[in-house]
C-alpha positions as CSV (number, residue, x, y, z in Angstrom):
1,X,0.0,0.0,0.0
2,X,1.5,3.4,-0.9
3,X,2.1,5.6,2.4
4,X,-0.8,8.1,3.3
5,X,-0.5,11.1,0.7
6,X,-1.1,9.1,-2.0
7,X,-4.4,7.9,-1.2
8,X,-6.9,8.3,-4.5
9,X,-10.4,7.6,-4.0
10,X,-12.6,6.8,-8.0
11,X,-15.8,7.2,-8.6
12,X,-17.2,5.5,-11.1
13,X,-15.5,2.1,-12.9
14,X,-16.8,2.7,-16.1
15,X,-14.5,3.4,-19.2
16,X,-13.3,6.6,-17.6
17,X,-12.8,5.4,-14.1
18,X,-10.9,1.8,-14.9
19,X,-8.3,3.4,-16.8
20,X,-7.8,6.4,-14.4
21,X,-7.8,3.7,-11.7
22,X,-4.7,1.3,-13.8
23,X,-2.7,4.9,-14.5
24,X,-3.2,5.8,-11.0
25,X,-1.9,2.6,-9.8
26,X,0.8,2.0,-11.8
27,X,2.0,5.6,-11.2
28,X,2.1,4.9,-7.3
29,X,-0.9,5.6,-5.8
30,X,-3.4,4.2,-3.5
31,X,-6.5,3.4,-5.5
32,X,-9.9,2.6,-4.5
33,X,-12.8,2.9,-6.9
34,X,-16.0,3.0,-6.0
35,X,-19.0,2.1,-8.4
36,X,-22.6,2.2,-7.2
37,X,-24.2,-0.6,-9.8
38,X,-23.5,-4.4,-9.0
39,X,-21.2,-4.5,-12.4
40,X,-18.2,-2.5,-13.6
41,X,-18.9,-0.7,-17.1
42,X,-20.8,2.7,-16.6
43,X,-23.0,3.4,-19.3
44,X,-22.5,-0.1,-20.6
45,X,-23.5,-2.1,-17.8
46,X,-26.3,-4.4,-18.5
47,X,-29.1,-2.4,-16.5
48,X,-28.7,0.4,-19.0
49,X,-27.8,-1.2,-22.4
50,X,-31.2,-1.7,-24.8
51,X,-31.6,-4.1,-27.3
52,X,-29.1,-3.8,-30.3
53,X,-26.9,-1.8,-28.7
54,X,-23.6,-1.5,-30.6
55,X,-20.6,0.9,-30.1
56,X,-20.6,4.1,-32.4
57,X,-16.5,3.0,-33.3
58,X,-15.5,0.5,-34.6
59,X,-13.5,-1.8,-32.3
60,X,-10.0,-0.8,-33.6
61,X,-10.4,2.7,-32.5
62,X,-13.0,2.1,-29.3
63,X,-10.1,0.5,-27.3
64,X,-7.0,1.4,-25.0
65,X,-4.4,2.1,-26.0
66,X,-2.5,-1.3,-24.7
67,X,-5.5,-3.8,-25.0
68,X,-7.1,-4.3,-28.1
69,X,-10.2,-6.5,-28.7
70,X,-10.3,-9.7,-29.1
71,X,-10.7,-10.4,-32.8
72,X,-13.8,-12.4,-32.9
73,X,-15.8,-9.4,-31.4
74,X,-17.9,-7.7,-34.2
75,X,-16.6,-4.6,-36.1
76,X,-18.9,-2.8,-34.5
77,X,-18.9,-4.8,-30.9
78,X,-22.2,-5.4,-29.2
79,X,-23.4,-4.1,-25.9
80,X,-22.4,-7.9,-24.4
81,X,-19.1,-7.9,-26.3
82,X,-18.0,-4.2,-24.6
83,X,-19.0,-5.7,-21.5
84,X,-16.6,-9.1,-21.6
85,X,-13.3,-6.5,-23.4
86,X,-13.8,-4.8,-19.9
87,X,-14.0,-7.3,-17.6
88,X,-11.3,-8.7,-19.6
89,X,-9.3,-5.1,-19.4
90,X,-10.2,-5.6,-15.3
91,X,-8.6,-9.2,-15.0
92,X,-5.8,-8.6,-17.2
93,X,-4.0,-5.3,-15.0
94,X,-5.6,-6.8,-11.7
95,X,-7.5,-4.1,-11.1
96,X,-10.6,-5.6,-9.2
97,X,-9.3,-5.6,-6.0
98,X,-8.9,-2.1,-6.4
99,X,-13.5,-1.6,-6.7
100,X,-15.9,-1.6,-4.5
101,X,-19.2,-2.7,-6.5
102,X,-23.0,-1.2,-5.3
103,X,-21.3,1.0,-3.4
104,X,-21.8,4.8,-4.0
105,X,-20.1,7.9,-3.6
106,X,-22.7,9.8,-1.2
107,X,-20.9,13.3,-0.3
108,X,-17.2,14.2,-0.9
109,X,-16.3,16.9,1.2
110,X,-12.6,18.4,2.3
111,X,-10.7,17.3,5.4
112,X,-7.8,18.4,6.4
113,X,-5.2,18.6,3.2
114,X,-7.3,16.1,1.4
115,X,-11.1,15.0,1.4
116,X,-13.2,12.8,3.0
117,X,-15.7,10.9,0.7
118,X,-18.8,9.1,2.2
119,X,-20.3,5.9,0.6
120,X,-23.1,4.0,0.9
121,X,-22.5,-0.4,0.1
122,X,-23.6,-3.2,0.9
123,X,-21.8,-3.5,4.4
124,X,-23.6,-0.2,5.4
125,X,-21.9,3.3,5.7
126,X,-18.7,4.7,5.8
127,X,-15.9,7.4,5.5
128,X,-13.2,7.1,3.2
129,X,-10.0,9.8,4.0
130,X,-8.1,10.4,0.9
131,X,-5.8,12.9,-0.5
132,X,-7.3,13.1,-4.2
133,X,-10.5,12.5,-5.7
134,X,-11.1,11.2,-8.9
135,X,-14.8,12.1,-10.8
136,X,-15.4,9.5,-13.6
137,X,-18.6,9.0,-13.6
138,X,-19.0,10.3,-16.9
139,X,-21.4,12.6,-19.0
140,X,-24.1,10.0,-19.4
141,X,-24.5,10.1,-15.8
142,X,-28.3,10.5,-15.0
143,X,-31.1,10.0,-18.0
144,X,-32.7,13.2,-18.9
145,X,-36.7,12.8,-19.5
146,X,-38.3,16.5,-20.1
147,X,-41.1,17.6,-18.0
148,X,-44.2,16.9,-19.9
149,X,-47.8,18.0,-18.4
150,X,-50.3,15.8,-17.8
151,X,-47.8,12.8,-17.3
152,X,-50.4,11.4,-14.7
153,X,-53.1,10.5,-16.4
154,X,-51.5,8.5,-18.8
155,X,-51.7,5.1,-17.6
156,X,-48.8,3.3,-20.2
157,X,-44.9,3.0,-19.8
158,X,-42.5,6.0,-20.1
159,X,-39.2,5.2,-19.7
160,X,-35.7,6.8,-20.8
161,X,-33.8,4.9,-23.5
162,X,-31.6,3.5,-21.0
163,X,-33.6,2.4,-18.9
164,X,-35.7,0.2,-22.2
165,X,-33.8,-2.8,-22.0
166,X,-36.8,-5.8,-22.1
167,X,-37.6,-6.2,-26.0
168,X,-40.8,-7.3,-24.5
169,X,-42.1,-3.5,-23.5
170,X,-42.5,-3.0,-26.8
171,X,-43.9,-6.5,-28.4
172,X,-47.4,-5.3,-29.9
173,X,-47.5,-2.6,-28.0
174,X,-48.1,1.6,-29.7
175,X,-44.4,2.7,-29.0
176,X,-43.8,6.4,-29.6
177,X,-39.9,6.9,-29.9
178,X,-38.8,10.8,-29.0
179,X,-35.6,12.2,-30.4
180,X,-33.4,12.2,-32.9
181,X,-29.8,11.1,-32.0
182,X,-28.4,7.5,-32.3
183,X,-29.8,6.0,-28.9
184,X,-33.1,7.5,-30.1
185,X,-33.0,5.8,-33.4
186,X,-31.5,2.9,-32.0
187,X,-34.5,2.1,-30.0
188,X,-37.0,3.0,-32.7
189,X,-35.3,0.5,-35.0
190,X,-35.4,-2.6,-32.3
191,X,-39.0,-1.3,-31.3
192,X,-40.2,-1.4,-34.6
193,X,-39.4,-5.3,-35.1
194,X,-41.6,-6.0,-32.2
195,X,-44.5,-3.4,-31.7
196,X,-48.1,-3.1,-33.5
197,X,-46.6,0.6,-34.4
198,X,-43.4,1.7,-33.9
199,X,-43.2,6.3,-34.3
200,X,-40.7,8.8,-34.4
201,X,-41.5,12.5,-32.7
202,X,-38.7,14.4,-33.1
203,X,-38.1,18.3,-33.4
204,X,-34.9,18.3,-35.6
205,X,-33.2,15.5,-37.7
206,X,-29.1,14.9,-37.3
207,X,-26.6,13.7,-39.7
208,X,-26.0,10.0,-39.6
209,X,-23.7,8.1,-41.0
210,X,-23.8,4.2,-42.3
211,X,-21.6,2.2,-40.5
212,X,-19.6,1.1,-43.5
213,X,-19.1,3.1,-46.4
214,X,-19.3,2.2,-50.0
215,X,-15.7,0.6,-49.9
216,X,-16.2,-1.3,-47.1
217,X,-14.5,1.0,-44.2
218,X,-15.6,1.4,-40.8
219,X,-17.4,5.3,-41.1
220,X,-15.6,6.0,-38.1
221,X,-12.7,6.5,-40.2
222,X,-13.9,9.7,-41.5
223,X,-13.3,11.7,-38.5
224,X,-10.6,9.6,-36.7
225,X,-6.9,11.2,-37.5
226,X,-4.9,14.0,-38.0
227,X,-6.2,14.9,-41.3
228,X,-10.0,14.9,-40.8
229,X,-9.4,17.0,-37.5
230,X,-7.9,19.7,-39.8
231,X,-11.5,20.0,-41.9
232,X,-12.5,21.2,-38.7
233,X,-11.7,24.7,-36.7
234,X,-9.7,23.8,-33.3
235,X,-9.2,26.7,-31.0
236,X,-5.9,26.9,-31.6
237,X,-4.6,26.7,-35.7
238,X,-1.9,25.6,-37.6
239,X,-0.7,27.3,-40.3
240,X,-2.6,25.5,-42.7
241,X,-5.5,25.2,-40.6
242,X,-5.3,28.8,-40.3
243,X,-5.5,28.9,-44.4
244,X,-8.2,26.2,-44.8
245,X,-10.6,28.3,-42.2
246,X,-9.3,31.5,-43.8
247,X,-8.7,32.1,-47.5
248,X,-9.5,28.3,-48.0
249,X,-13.3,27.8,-46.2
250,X,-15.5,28.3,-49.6
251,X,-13.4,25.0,-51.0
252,X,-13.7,23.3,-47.2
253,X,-17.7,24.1,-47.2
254,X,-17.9,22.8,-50.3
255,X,-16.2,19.6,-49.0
256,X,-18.6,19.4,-46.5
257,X,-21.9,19.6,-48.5
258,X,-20.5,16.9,-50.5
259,X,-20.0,14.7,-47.3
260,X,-23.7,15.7,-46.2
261,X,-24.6,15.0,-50.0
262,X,-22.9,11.5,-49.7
263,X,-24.3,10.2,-46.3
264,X,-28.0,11.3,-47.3
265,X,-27.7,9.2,-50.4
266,X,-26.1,6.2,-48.6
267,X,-28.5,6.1,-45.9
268,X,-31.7,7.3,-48.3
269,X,-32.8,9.5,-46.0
270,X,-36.4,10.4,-45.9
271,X,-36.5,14.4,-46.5
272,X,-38.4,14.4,-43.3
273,X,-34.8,13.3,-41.8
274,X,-32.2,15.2,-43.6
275,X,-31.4,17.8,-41.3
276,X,-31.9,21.2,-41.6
277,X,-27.9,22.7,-41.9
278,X,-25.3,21.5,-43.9
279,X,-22.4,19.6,-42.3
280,X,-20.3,20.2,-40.2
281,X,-23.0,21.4,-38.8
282,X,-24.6,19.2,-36.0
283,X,-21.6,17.0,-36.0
284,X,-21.8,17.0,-32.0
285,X,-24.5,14.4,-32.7
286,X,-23.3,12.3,-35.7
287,X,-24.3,8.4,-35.1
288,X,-24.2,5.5,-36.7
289,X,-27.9,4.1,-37.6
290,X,-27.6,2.2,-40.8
291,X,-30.3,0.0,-38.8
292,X,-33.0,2.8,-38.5
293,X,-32.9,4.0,-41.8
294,X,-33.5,0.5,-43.8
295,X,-36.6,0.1,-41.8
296,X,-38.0,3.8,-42.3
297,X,-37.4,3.2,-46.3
298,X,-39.3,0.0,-45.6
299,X,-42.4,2.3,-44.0
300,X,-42.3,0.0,-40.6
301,X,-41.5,3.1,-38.8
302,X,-43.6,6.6,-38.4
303,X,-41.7,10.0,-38.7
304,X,-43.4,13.1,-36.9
305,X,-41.4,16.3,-37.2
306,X,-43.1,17.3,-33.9
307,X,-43.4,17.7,-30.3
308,X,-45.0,16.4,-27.2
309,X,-47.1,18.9,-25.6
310,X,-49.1,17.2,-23.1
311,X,-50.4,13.4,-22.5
312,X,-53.5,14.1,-23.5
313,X,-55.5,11.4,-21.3
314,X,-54.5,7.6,-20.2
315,X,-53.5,6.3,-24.0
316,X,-52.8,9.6,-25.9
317,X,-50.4,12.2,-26.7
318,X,-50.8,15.6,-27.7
319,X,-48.7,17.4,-30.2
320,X,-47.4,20.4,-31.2
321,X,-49.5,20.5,-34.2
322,X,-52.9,20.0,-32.3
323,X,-53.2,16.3,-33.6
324,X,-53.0,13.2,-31.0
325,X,-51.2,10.2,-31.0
326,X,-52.2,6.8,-29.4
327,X,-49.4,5.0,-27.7
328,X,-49.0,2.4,-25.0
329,X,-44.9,2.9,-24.5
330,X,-42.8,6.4,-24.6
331,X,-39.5,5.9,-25.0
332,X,-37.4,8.8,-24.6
333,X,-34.0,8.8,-26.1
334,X,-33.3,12.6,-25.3
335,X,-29.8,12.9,-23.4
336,X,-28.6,13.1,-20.3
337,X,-28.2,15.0,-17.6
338,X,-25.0,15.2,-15.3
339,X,-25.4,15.2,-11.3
340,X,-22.5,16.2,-8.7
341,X,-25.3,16.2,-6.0
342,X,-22.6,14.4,-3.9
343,X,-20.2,17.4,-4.0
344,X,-19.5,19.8,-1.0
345,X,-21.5,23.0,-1.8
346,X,-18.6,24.9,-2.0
347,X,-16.3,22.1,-4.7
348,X,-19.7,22.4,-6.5
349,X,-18.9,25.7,-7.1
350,X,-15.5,24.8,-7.8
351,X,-16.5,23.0,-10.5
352,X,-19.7,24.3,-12.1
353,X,-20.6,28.0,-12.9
354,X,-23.3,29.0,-15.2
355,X,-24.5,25.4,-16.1
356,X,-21.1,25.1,-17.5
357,X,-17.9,22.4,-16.6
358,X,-15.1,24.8,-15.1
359,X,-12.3,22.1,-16.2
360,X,-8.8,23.2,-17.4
361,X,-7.9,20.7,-20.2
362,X,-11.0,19.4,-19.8
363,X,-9.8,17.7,-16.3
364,X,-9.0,20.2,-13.4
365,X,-10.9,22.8,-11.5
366,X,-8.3,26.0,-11.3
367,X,-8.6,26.2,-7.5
368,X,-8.9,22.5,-6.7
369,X,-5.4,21.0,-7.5
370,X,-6.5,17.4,-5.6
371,X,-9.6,16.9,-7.3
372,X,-9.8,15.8,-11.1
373,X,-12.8,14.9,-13.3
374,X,-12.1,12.0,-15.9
375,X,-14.2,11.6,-19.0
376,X,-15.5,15.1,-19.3
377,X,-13.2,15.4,-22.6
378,X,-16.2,13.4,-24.6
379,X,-14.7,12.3,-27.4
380,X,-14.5,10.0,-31.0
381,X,-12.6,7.9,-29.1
382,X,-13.2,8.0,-25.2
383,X,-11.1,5.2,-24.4
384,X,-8.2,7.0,-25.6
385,X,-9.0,10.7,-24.2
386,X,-9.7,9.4,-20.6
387,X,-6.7,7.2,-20.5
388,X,-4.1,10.2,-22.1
389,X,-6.2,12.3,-19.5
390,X,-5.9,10.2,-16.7
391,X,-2.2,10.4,-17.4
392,X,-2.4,14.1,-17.3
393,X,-4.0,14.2,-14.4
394,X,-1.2,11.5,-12.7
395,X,1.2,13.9,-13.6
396,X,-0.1,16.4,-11.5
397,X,-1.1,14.6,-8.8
398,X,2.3,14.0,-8.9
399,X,3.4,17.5,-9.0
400,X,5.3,17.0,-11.9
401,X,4.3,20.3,-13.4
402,X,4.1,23.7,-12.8
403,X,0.4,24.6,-13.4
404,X,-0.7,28.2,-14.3
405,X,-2.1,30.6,-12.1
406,X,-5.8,30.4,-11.2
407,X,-6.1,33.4,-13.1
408,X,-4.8,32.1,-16.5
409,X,-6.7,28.8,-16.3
410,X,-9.9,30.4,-15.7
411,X,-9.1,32.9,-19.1
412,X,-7.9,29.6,-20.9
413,X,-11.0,28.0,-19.9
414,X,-13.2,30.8,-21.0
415,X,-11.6,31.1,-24.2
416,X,-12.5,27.3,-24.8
417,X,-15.8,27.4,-23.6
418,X,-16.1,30.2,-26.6
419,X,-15.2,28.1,-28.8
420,X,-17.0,25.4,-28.0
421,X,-20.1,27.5,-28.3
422,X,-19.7,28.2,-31.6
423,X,-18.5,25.1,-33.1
424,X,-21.0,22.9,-30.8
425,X,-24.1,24.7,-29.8
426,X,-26.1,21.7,-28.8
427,X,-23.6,21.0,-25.9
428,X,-23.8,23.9,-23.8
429,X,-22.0,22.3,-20.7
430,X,-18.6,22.6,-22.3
431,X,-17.5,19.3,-21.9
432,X,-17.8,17.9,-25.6
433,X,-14.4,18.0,-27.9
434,X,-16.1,15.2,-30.3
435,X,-14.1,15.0,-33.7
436,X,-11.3,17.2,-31.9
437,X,-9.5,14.3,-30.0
438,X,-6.1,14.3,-31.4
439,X,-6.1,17.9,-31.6
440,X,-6.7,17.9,-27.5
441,X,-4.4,14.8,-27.0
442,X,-1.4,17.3,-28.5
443,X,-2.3,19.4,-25.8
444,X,-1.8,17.3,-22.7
445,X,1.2,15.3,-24.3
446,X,3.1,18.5,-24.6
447,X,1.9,19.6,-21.1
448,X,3.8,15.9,-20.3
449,X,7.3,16.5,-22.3
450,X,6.3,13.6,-24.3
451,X,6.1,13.5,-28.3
452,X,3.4,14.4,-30.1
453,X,4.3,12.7,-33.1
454,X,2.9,9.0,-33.2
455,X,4.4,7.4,-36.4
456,X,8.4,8.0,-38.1
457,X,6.9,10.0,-41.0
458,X,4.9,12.9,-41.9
459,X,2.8,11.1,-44.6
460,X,1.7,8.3,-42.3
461,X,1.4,10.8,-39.5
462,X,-1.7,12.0,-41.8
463,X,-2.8,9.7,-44.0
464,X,-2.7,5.9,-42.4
465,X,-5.5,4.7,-40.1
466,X,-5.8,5.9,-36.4
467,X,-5.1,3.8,-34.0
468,X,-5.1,3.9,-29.9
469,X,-2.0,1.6,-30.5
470,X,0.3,4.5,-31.3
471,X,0.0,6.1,-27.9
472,X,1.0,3.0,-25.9
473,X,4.1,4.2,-25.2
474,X,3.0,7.5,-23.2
475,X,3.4,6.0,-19.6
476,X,7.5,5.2,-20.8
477,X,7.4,8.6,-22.3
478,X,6.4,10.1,-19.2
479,X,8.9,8.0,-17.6
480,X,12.2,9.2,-19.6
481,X,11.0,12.5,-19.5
482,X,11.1,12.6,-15.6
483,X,14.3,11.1,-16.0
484,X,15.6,13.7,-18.3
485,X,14.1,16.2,-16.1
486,X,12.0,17.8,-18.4
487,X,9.1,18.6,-16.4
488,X,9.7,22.0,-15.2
489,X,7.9,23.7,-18.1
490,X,4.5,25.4,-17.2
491,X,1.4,23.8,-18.4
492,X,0.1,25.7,-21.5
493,X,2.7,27.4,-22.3
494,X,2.9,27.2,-26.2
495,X,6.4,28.5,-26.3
496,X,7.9,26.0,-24.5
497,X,10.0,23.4,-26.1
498,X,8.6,20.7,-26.9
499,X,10.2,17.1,-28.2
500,X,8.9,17.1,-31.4
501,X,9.6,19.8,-34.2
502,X,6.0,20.8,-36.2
503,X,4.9,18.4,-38.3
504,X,3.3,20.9,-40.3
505,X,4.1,24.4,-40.7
């Protein structure tokens, strides 16, 4: 056991919270992890997964960096086969002696240098002291359900798509499906095989993608990689990035609409369904939902461009437009919500202002250097950004690193949350990067001393597949550079010097 400073308490052992919990370990620390369903897996433990669940990646890319899948596992691994590459990840780097399963994280408040977090298991209540506190419980934390009058008078079954995970609430049943992104479309697609008729209500259509394009290629490979991110306006430019979003956007638009133009035809979308803007437009909520779209060309599935208003009495709904609809199940597949209910009042305030995350890099409240929040970089590929944040996060745990002032964090943050505004509207809460991953990962690996560049050349650099492969190596990169002492640089600091030269001008 690693002597008392070094005590980390986790919450949450999903995707986020395992690999935070491995780095931490194998960086020193004390680790316990705390998760409050029976299972490890987070959003894809069995209690929330509905039928025909499927990853939005394909496996190759929706893996750690140093534990691939196992190759009989789909291309696009179902909810069961996510479930058996983590317990696999688990028994692999012995990290199950490290959670504590239906136990849950109650109130984390400070004591002394450190915090004190209160759980509630199985065994009862108790206090756990620790010096650090790891948040990784995630975006998808709570299931949002808007507040819709009249909800007691109607006398069938409204659950959130998470929570729709018996193919029999829907067998010859009315189901009405509300939304528009994947998990929406995803459960009006397995509904619609089963009920007596399956709807859509939605107020807005998203681009989706098919999950393999003409040529046979996972779609995921369209946003995944260094040359795809530069089709798309980080906050901070490269010289040619700074000419494609300059003197070069009427060509990169142009590019775009084509995309749109391609994915519309490949999934014949219904005009009711092709959405409103051109790419990239909307990209925050690109899914994969070849699925969905075969059976709404087949008819089996309604589309309203509409709203719920009201439930009208005990069987119907009232929309937007004044007409009703009958339905025995409502299924909502509208989002989430995220709760830190168990946070101290005043690291609450530490951490949230205006609705929106107060992270620097995504990861660390300015004035809370002990406390760290793992996952809130959603991503392409969220394997990779929690485990290259979770390394981040080690390293200042660590004190390896000279962070910047409160001061500066706070403006750097700002200037993000700007940004993310404008490229990503629908995610107000600032915690969405999406196609920005590698982009984001250059950030924290140069706040590390460790290389940016993945591959020997500039041409593969760019042009071969992605892989979570390449960044294997961070943890012995971290390593050499401690040993070469080159960790005295100030986080941020762009003119520092870093260990690799540009790989583009």
């Amino acid at each position: 056991m690693a002597a008392e400073g070094d005590r980390v308490v986790v919450i949450g052992a999903g995707i986020a919270g395992l690999v935070t919990a491995k780095v931490l370990r194998d960086d020193g620390f004390d680790v316990t992890v705390v998760e409050r369903e029976a299972t490890i897996g987070g959003v894809w433990a069995e209690v929330h997964t509905y039928p025909g669940l499927r990853t939005n990646n394909s496996r190759d890319t929706y893996a750690y960096s140093d534990h691939p899948y196992d190759r009989s596992a789909d291309v696009f691994p179902t909810a069961d086969q996510v479930r058996r590459y983590l317990d696999s990840y688990v028994s692999r780097f012995g990290l199950a002696p490290l959670i504590r399963l239906s136990t849950t994280a109650v109130r984390v408040a400070r004591r002394d240098s450190g915090f004190e977090v209160a759980v509630r298991g199985p065994d009862g209540s108790a206090l756990l002291p620790c010096d650090f506190v790891v948040v990784a419980v995630g975006t998808y934390c709570e299931p949002h359900i808007p507040e819709i009058v009249g909800g007691e008078h109607f006398a069938g079954t409204v659950v959130h798509s998470s929570r729709a995970i018996d193919p029999a609430l829907a067998a010859g049943k009315r189901v009405v499906v509300v939304g528009a992104g994947k998990s929406a479309l995803d459960c009006a697609a397995w509904a619609a095989r089963l009920a007596r008729r399956c709807t859509l209500v939605f107020r807005a259509p998203h681009w989706m993608a098919p999950r393999f394009l003409p040529s046979g290629t996972p779609a995921d490979r369209l946003v995944l990689g260094r040359l795809p991110e530069m089709f798309l306006r980080y906050h901070r430019l490269t010289g040619i990035e700074r000419v494609l979003h300059g003197p070069g956007r009427i060509p990169l638009r142009l590019f775009w609409r084509a995309l749109g133009d391609i994915l519309r035809r490949a999934l014949r979308m219904p005009a009711v369904l092709v959405p409103d803007r051109p790419m990239p437009h909307g990209i925050e909520s690109l899914g994969l939902a070849s699925e969905f779209y075969e059976l709404a060309h087949e008819g089996r599935i309604d589309l309203r461009r509409n709203e719920i208003t009201a439930f009208a009495d005990d069987t119907r709904l009232l929309l937007s437009d004044g007409r009703y609809l009958d339905a025995d199940v409502v299924i909502f597949g509208t989002g989430w919500r995220q709760d830190f209910g168990f946070l101290a009042p005043d690291l609450h305030a530490a951490v949230v202002r205006d609705g929106r995350f107060q992270l620097y890099r995504h990861i660390l409240p300015p004035t809370e250097r002990r406390l760290g929040f793992i996952g809130y970089a959603s991503s392409t590929a969220c394997q990779l950004s929690s485990e290259i944040s979770a390394h981040w996060l080690s390293h200042v745990f660590r004190g390896e690193c000279e962070l910047p002032t409160v001061d500066e964090m706070n403006t750097e943050i700002r200037r993000v949350h700007a940004w993310l505004a404008d490229v990503f509207p629908a995610c107000p809460q600032g915690h969405f990067i999406g196609p920005h991953l590698i982009h984001h990962i250059d950030d924290l690996l140069t706040d590390m001393a460790v290389p940016t560049r993945r591959t020997d050349n500039v041409f593969a650099e760019y042009l071969s597949a992605f892989s979570p492969a390449r960044y294997r190596d961070v943890a012995a990169k971290r390593r050499l550079a401690r040993a070469d002492g080159r960790l005295t640089a100030r986080l941020g600091d762009t003119n520092a010097d870093t260990p690799d030269a540009p790989l583009l001008p």
